[in-house]
C-alpha positions as CSV (number, residue, x, y, z in Angstrom):
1,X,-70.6,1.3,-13.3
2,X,-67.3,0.0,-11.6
3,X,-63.7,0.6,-13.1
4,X,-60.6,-1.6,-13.1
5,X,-57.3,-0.7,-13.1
6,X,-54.8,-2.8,-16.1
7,X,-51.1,-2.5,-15.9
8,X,-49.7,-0.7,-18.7
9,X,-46.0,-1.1,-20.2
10,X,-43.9,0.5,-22.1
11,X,-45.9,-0.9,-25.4
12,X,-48.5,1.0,-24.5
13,X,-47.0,4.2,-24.4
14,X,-48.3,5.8,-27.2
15,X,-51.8,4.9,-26.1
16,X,-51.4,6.8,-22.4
17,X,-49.4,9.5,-24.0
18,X,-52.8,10.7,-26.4
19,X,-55.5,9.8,-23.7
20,X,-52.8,12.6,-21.3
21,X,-53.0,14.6,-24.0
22,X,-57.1,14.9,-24.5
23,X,-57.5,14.6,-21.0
24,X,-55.3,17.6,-20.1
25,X,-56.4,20.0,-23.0
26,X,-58.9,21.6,-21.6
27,X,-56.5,22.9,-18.6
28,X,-53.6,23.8,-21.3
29,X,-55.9,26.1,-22.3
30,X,-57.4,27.6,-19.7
31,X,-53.8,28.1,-17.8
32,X,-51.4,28.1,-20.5
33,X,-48.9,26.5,-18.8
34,X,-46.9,25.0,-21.7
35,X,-43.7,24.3,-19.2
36,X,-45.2,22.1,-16.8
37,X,-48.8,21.0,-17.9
38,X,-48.9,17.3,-19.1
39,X,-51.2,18.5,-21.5
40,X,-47.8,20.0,-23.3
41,X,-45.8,17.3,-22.2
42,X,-43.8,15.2,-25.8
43,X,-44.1,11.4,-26.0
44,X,-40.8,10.8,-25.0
45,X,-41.6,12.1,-21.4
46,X,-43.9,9.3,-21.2
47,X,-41.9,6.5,-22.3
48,X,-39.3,7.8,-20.0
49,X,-41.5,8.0,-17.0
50,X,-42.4,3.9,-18.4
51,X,-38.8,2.7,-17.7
52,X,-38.3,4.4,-14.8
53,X,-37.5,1.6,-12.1
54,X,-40.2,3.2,-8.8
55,X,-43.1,3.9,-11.8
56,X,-46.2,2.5,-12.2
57,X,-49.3,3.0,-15.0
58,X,-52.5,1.2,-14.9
59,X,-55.2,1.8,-17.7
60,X,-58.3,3.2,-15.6
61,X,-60.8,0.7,-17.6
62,X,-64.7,1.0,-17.9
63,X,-66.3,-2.1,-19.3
64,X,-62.8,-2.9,-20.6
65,X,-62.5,0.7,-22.4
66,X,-59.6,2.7,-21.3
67,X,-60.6,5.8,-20.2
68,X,-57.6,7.3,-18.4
69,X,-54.7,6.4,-16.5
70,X,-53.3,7.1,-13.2
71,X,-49.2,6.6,-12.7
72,X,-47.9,6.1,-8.8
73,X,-44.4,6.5,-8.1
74,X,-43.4,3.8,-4.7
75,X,-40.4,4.9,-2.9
76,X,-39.9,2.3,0.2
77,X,-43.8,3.1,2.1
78,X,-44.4,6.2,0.6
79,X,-46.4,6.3,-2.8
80,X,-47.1,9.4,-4.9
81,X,-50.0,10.0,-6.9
82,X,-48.0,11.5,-9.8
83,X,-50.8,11.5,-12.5
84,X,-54.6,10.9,-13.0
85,X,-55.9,11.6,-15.9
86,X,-59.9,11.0,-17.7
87,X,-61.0,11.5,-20.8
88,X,-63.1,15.2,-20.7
89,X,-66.3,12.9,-21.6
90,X,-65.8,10.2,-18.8
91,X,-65.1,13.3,-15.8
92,X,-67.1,14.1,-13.0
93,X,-69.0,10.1,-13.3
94,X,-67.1,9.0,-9.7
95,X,-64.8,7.1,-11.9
96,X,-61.4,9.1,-10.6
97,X,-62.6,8.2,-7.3
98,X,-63.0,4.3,-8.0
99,X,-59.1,4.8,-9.7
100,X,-57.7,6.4,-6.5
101,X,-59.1,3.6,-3.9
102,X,-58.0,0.8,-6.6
103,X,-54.7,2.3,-6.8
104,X,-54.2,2.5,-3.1
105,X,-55.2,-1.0,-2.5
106,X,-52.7,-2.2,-4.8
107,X,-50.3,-1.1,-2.7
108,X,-51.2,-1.9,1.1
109,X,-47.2,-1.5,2.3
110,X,-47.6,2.4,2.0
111,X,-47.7,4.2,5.4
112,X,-48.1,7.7,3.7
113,X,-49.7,9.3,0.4
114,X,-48.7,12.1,-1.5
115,X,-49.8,14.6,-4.6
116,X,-50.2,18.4,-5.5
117,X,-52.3,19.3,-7.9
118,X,-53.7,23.0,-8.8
119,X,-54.7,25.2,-6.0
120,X,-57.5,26.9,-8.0
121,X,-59.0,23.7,-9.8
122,X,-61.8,23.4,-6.8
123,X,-63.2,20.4,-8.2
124,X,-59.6,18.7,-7.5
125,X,-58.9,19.8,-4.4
126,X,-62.5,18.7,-3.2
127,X,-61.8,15.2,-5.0
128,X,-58.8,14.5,-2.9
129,X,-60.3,16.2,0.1
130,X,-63.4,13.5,-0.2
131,X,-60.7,10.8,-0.5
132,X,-59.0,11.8,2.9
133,X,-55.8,13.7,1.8
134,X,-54.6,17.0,4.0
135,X,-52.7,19.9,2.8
136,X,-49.6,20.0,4.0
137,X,-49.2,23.9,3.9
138,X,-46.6,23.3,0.9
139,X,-47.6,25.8,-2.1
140,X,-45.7,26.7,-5.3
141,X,-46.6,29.6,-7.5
142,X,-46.3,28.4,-11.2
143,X,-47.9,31.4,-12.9
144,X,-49.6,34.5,-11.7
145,X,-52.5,32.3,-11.4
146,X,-51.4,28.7,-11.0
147,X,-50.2,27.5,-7.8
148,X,-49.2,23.8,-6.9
149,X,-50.9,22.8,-4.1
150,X,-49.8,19.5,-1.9
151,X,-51.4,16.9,-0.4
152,X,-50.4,13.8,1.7
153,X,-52.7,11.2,3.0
């Protein structure tokens, strides 16, 4: 099955803000990170991230369910991958993969890619890795063990 992308606003807040917070449970737990996981993050962290000017969420849809989201930040021809998130029961289907090449094409003005995500998370490093992203060599320790680990495409 194919997934769309929808463009979400800030009346939909509440909606992305619990579909973040199921989809980054299971890593809350397993890493504890309540500073910097979105998985610990408060609704108003979302709603701010809604107004901001350079932000972007789109509802990754299946059969017009919305199963996750995925926020890009545009700054002149660079975009960031910010945030991808799917619900626990919708992961490891291809459907991040679909949401990633939507969410590129929506912006074909963008010479250069960027995200970080966990270093020891395998199966996220090799989902960016299949969609053609490079690590830059840039690392950042969060926890004795959680490091950050960035990509650019």
């Amino acid at each position: 099955m194919m997934i769309s992308l929808s463009k979400a606003s800030i009346i939909n807040c509440k909606e992305l803000y619990d579909l973040q917070i199921k989809s980054f449970a299971d890593l809350l737990e397993k890493y504890q990170d309540f500073d910097f996981s979105p998985g610990a993050e408060k609704v108003k962290k979302t709603k701010k991230r809604l107004k901001e000017i350079n932000s972007d969420y789109y509802f990754i849809c299946l059969d017009g369910v919305h199963i996750g989201a995925i926020r890009i930040v545009k700054l002149d021809d660079l975009c960031k991958l910010k945030q991808i998130y799917i619900l626990p029961e919708y992961q490891n289907k291809g459907y991040a993969q679909q949401a990633i090449a939507a969410a590129e094409a929506l912006y074909p003005e963008a010479s250069r890619w960027e995200l970080d995500t966990i270093k020891q998370e395998s199966k996220l490093c090799y989902l960016y890795e299949k969609m053609g992203y490079k690590r830059t060599g840039q690392e950042e320790d969060i926890k004795d063990n959680m490091t950050l680990v960035f990509y650019a495409k």
